[in-house]
DODO-38763 format. One line per 5 residues: their letters; for each residue x, y, z of N, C-alpha, C, O. Coordinates in steps of 0.2 Angstrom, whole numbers, padded with zeros to 4 digits, m for minus. Each point is the difference from the previous one (the first is absolute). Layout:
% residues N
a	X:Y:Z:X:Y:Z:X:Y:Z:X:Y:Z; ... $
***
This chain:
% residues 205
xxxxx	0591:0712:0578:0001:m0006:0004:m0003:m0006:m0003:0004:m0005:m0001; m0011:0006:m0001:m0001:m0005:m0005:0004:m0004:m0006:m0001:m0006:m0001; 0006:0010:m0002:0004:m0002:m0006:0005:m0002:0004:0005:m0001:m0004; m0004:0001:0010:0005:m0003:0003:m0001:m0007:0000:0002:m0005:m0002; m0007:0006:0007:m0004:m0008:0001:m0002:m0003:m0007:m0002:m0006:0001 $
xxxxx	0002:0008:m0007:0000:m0005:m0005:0005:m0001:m0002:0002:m0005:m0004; 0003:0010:0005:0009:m0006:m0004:0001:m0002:0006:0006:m0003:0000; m0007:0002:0005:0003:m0006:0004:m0002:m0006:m0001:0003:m0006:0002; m0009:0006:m0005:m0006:m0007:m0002:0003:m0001:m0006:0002:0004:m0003; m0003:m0012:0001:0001:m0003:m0008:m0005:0006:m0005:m0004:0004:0002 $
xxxxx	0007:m0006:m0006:m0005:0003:m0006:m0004:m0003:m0002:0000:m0004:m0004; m0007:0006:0008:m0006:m0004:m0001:m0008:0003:0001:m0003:0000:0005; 0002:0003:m0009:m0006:0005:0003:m0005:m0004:0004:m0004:0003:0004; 0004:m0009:m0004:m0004:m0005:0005:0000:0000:0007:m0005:0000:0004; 0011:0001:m0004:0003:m0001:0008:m0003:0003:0005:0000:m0001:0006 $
xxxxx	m0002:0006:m0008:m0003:0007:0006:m0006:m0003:0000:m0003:0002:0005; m0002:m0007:m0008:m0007:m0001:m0002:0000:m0007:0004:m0006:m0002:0003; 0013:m0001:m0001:0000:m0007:0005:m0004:0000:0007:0003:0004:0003; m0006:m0006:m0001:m0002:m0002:0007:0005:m0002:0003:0004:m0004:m0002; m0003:0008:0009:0006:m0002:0005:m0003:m0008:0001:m0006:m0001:0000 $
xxxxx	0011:m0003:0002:m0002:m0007:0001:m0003:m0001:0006:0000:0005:0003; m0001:m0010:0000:m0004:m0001:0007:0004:0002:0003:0000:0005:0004; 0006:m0009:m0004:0009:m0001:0007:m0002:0007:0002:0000:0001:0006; m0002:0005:m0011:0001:0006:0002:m0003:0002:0008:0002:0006:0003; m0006:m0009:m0002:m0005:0003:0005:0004:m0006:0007:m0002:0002:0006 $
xxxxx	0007:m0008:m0007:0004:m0002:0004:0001:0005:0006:m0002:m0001:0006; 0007:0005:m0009:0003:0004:0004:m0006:0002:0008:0000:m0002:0006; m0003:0006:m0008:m0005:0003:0003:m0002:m0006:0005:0001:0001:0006; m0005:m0007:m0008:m0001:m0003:0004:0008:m0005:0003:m0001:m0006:0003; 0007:0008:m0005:0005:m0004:0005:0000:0006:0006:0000:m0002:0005 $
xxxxx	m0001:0010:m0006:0001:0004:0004:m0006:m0001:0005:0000:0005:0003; m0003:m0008:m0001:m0007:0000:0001:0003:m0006:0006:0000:0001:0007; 0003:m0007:m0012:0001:m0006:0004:0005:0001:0003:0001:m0005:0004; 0003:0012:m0002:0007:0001:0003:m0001:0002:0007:0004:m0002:0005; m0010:0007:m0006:m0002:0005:0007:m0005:m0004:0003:m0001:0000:0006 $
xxxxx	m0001:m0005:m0010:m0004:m0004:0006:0005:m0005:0003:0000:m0001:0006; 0004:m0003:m0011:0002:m0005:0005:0006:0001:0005:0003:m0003:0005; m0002:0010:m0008:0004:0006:0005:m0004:0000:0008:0004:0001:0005; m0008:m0003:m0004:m0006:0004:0005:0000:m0007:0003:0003:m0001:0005; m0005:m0005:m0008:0000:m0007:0002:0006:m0004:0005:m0001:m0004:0005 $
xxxxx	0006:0007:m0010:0008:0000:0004:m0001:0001:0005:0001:m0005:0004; m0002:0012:m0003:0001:0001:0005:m0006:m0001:0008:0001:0002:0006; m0004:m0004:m0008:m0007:m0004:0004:0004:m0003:0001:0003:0001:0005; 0002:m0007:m0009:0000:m0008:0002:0006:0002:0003:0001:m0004:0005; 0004:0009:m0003:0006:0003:0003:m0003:0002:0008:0003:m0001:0005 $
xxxxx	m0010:0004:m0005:m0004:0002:0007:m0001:m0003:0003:0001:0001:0006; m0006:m0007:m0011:m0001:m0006:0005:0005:m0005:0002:0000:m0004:0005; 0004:0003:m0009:0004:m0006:0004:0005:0003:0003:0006:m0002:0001; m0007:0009:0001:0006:0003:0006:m0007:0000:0006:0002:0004:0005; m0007:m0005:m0004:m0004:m0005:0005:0001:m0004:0002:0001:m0001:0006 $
xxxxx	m0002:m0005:m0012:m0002:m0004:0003:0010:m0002:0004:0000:m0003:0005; 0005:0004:m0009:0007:0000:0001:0001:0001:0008:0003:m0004:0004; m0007:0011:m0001:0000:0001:0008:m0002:m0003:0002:0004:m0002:0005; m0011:m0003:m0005:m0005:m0005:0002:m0002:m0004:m0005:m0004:0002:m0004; 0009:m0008:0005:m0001:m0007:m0006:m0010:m0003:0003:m0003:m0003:m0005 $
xxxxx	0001:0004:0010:m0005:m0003:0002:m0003:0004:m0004:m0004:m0003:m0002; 0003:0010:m0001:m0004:0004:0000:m0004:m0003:m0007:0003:m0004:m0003; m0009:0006:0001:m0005:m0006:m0004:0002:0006:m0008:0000:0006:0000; 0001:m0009:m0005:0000:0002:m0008:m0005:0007:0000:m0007:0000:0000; 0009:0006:0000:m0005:0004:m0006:m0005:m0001:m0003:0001:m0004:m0005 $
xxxxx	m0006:0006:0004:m0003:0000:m0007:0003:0002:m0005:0000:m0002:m0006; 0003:0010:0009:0001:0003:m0005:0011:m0002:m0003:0003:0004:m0003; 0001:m0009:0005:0003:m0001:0000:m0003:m0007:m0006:0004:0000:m0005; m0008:m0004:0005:m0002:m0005:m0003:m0001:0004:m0004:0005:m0001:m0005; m0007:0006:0003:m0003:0003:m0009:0002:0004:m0003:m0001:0002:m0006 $
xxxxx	0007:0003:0012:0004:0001:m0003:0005:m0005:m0008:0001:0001:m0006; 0002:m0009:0011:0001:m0005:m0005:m0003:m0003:m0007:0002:m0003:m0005; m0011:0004:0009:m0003:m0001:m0006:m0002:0005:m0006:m0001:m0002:m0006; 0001:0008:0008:m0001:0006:m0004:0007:0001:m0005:0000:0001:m0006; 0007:m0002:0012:0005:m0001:m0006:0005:m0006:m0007:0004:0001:m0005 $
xxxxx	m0008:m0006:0008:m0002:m0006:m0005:m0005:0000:m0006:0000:m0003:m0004; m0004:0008:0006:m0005:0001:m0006:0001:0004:m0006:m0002:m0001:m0005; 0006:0006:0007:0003:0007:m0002:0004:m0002:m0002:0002:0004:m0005; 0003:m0009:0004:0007:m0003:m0002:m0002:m0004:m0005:0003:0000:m0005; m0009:m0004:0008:m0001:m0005:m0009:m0004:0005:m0003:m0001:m0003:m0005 $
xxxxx	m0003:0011:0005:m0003:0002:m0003:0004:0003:m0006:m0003:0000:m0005; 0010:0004:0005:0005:0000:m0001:0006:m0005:m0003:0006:0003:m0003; m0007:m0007:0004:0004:m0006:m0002:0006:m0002:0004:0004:m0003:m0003; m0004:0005:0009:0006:m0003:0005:0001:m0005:0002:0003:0000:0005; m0004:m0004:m0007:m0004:m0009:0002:0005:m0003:0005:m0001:m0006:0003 $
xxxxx	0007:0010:m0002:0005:m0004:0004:m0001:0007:0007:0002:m0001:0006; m0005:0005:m0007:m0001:0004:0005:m0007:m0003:0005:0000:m0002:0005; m0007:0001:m0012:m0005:m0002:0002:m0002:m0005:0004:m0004:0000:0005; 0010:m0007:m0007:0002:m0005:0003:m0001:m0002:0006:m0004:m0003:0003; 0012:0010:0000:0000:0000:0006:m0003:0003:0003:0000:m0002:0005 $
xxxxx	m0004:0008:m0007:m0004:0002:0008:m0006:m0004:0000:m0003:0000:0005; m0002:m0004:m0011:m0002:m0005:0002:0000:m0005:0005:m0005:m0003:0003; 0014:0001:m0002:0000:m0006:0005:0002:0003:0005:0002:m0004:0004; m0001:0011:m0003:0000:0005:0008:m0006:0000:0001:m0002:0001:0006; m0003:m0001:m0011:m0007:0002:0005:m0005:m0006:0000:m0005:0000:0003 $
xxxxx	0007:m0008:m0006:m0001:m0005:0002:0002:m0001:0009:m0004:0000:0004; 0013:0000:m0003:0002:m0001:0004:m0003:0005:0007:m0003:m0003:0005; 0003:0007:m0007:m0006:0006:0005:m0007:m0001:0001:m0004:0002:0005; 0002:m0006:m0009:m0007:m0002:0002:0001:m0007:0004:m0004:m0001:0004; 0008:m0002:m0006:m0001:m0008:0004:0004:0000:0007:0001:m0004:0004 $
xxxxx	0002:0012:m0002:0006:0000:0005:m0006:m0001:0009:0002:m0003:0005; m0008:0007:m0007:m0004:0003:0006:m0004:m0007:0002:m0003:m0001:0005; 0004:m0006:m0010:m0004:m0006:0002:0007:m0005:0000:m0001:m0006:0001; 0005:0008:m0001:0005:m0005:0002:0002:m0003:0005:m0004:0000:0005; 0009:m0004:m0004:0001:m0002:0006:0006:0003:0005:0000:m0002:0006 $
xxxxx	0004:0008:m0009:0004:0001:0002:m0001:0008:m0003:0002:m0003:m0005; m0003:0007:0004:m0002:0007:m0003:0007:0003:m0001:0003:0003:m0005; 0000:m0004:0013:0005:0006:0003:0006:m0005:m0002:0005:m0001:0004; m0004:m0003:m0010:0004:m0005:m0003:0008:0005:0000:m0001:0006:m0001; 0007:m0007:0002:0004:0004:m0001:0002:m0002:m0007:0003:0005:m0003 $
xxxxx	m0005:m0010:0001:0003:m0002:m0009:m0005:0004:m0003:0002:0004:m0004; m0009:m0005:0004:m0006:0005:m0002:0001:0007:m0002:0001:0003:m0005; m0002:m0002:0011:0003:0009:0001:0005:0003:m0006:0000:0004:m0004; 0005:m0009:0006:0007:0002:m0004:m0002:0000:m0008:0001:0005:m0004; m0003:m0011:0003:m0002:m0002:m0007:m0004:0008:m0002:0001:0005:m0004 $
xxxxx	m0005:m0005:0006:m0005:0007:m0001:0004:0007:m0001:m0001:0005:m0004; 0006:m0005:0008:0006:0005:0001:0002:0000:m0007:m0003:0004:m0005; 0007:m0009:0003:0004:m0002:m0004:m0006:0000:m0008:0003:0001:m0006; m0009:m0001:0005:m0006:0001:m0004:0000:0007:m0002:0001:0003:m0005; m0002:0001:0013:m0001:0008:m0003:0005:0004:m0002:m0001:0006:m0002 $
xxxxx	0008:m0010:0003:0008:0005:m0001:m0002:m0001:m0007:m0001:0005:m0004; 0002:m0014:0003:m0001:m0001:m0007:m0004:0005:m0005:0003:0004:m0004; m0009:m0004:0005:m0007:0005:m0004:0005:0006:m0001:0002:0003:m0005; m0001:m0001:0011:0004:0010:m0001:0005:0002:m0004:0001:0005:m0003; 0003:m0013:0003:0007:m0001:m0003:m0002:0000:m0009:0003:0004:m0004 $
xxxxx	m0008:m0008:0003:m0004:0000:m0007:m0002:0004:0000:0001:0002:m0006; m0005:0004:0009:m0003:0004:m0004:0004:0008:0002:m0003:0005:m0002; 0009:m0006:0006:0007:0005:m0002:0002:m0001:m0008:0002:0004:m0004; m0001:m0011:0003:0004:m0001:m0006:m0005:0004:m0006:0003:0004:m0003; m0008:m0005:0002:m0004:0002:m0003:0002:0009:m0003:0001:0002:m0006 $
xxxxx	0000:0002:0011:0004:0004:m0003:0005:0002:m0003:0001:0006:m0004; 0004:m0012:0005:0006:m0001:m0006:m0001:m0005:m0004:0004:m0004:m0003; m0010:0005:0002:0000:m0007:m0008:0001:m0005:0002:0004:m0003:m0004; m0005:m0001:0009:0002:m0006:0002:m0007:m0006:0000:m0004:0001:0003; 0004:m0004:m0006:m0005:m0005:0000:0000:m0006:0005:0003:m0006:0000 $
xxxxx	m0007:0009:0006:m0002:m0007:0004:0000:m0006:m0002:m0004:m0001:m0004; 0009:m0004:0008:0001:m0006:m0001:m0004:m0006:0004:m0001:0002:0006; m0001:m0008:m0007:m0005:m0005:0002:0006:0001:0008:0006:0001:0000; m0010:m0003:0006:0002:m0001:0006:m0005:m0008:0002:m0005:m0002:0003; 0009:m0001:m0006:m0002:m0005:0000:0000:m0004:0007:m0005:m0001:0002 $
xxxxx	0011:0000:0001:0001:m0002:0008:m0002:0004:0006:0000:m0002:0005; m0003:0010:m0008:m0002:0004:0006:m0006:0000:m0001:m0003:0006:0002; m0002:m0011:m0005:m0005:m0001:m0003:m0004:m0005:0004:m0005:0001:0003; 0013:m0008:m0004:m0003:m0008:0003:0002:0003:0007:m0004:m0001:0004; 0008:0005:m0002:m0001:0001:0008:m0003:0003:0002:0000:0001:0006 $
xxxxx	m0004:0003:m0009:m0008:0004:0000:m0005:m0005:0003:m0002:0000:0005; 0001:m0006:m0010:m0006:m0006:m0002:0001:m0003:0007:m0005:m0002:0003; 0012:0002:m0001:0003:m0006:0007:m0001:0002:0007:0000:m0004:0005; m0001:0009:m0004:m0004:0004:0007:m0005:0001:0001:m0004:m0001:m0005; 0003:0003:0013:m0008:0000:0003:m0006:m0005:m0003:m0004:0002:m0003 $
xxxxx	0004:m0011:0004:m0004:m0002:0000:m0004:m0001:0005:0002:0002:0005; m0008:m0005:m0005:m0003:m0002:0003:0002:m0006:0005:0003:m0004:m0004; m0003:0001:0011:0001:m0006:0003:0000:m0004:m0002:m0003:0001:m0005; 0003:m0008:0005:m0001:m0004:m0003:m0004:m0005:0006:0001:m0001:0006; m0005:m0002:m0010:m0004:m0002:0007:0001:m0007:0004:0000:m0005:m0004 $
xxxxx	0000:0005:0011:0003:m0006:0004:m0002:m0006:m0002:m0006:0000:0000; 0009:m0007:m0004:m0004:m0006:0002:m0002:m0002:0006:0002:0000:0006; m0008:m0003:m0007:m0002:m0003:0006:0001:m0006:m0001:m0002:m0003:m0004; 0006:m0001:0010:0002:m0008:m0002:m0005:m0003:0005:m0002:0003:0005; 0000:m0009:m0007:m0007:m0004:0002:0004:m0005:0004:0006:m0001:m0002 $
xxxxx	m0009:m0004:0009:0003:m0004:0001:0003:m0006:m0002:m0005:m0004:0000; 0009:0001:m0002:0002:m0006:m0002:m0005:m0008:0003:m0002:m0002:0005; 0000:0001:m0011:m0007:m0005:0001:0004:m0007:0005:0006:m0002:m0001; m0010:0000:0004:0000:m0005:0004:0005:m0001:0006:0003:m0005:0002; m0002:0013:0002:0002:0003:0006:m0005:m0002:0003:0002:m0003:0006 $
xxxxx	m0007:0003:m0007:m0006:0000:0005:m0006:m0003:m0002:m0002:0001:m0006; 0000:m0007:0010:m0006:m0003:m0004:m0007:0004:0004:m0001:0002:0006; m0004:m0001:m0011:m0005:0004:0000:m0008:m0006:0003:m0001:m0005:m0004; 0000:0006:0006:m0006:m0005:0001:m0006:0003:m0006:m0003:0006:0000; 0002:m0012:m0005:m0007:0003:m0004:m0007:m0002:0003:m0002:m0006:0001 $
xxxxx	0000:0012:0001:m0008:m0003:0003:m0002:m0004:m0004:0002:0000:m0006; m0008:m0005:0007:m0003:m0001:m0005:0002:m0008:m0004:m0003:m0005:0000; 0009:0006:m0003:0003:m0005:m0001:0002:m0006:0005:0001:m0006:m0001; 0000:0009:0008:0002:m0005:0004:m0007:m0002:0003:0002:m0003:0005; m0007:0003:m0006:m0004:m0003:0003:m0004:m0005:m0006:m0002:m0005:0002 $
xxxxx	0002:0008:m0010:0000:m0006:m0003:0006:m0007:0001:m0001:m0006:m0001; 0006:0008:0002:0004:m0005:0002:m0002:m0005:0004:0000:m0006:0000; m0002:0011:0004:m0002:m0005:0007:m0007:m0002:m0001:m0003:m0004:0003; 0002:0006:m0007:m0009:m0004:m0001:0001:m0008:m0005:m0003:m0005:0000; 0011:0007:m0006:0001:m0005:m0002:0005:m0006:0001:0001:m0005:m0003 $
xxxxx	0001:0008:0008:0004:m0006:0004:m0002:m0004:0003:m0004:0001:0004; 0005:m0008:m0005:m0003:m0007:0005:0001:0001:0006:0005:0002:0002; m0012:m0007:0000:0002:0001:0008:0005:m0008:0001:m0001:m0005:m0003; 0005:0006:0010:0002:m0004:0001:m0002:m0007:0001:m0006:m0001:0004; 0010:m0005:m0007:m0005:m0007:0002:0002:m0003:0005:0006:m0002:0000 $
xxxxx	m0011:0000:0006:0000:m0001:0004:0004:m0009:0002:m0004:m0004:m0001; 0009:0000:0002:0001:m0004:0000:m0003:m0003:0007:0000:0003:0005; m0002:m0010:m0008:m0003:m0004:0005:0006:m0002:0006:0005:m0001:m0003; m0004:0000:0010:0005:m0002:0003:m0001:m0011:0000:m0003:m0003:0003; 0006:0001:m0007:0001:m0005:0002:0001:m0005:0007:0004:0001:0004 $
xxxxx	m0009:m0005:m0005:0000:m0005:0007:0004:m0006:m0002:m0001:m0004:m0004; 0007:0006:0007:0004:m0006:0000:m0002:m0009:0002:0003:m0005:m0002; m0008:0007:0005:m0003:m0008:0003:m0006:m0002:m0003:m0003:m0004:0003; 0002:0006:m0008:m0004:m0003:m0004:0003:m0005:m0006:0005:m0003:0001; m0010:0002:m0007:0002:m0006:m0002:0003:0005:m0007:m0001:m0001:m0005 $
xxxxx	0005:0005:0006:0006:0000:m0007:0005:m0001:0001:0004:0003:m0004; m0003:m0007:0008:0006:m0004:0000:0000:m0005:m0004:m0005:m0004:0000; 0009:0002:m0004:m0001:m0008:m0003:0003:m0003:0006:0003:0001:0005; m0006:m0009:m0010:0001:m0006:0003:0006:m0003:0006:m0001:m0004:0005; 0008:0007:m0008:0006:m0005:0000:0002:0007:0005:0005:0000:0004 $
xxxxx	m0009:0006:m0003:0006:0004:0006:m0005:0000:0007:m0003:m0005:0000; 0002:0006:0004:0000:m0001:0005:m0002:0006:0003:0004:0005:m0001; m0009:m0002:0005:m0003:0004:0002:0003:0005:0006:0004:m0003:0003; m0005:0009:m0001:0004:0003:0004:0001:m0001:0006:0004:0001:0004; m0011:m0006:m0003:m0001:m0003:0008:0002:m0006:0000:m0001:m0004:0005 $
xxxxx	0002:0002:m0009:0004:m0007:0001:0008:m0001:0002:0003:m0004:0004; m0001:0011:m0010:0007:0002:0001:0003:0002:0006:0006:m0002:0001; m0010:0005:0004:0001:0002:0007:m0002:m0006:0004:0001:0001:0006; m0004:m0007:m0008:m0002:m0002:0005:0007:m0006:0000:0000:m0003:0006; 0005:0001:m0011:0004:m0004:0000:0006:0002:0003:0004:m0005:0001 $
***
């Protein structure tokens, strides 16, 4: 058996003496990465056929970490466009339970359309297929379940209403003059000049 296994190899007495390379120990740990995120799948398939029954019903814990446990495992491995996305499913799942609308039917869907996507990648994985960036089921990840946005409050439009300042109107009034009293004029006295003629003279002609 041995002399078989050396004429299949180069002519090289060294070669049996090589160290398998690192990549070698890949395999093992992709098998590892398989059956778990086997398992993760199928969480994120459990729970959104919940929340699917009841959109009101509030996020998993264990639905959120499913997405974060298969995002880790994905870049641990080097899946970067697998990693990606259950990244921005398990963002979108954390921000859905503080939202403003939770039981969104765009949300929801988007989340739908996230877990088909993951299973879809990591079916291909089987056939040699290298997951591709899902770039727009990504931004429509980022786009759902925000928070409210909060009401302005508009203030009244200034000089609707005049306001009285204490305080101020009484120095006003302290610095206001008082009125000047006029004298009532006696017609019959002497401010009359000379050349006119007095009011009792007037009536007596």
């Amino acid at each position: 058996m041995r002399s078989i296994l050396l004429r299949s190899t180069p002519e090289n007495e060294q070669i049996s003496n090589v160290s398998a390379p690192a990549v070698a120990e890949s395999p093992t740990l992709y098998d590892i990465f398989r059956e778990e995120a086997r398992g993760h799948l199928q969480t994120l398939v459990d729970s959104y056929a919940v929340i699917d029954a009841n959109p009101s019903a509030p996020t998993t814990f264990e639905m959120t970490r499913a997405a974060h446990t298969l995002g880790g495992i994905a870049g641990t491995v080097g899946l970067m466009p697998l990693n990606r996305l259950a990244v921005a499913l398990e963002h979108a799942l954390l921000r859905r339970d503080g939202s403003a609308h939770p039981e969104s039917i765009e949300g929801l869907e988007t989340v739908r359309q996230a877990i088909i996507t993951l299973e879809e990648m990591f079916a291909g994985l089987a056939l040699q297929r290298t997951p591709e960036e899902q770039t727009q089921l990504i931004a429509a990840l980022e786009d759902v379940f925000h928070a409210a946005l909060p009401v302005e409050q508009t203030s009244p439009q200034a000089g609707a209403e005049i306001v009285a300042l204490h305080g101020a109107a009484v120095e006003v009034a302290e610095l206001a003059p008082e009125p000047t009293q006029v004298a009532p004029v006696n017609l019959t006295n002497s401010y009359y000049p000379s050349f006119l003629k007095k009011p009792s003279t007037l009536l007596a002609t």
